[in-house]
C-alpha positions in Angstrom: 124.2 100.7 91.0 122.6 101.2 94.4 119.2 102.9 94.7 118.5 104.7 97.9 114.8 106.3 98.7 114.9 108.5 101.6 111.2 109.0 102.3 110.1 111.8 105.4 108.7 115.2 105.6 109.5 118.1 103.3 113.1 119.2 103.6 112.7 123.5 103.0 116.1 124.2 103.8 118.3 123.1 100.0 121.6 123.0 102.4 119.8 120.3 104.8 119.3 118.1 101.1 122.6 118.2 99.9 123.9 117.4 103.3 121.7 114.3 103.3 122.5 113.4 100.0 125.8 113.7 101.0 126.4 111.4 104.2 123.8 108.9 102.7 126.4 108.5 100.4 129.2 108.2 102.4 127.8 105.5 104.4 127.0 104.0 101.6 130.2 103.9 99.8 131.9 102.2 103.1 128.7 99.8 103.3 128.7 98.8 99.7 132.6 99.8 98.8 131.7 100.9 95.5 132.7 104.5 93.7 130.7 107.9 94.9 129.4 107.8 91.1 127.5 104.5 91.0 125.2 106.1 94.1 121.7 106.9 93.4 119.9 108.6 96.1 116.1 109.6 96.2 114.7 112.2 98.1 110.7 111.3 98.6 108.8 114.4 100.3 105.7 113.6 101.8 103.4 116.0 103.0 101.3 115.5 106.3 97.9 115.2 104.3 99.3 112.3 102.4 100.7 109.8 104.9 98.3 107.7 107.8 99.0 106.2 110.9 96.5 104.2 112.5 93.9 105.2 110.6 94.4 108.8 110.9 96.2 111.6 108.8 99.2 113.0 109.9 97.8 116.6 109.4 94.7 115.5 111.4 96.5 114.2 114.4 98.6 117.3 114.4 95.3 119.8 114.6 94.5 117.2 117.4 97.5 118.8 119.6 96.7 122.2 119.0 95.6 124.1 122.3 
């Protein structure tokens, strides 16, 4: 059974996450050619104050860019 962790930004809209779910599982039932059912797919929501790049928090770099 294939687990699949999507990880990215918060998704607000509930429509948006099916629809992911959705296609990720589609391409992953021609990739794998295995049934819909034996698809696991896991969403991972990460806020900006929790991830880094180079050193610096996403939240940071993004007040950075503020006028």
């Amino acid at each position: 059974m294939p687990n699949i962790t999507v990880d990215g930004p918060r998704i607000e809209d509930l429509a948006k996450k099916r629809e992911l779910v959705k296609t990720v599982t589609d391409a992953a039932v021609k990739a794998y050619g295995l049934p819909r059912q034996a698809m696991v797919i896991l969403i991972k929501e990460n806020h900006p104050e929790n991830v880094g790049i180079g050193g610096e928090l996403l939240i940071d770099r993004a007040k950075g860019k503020e006028p």
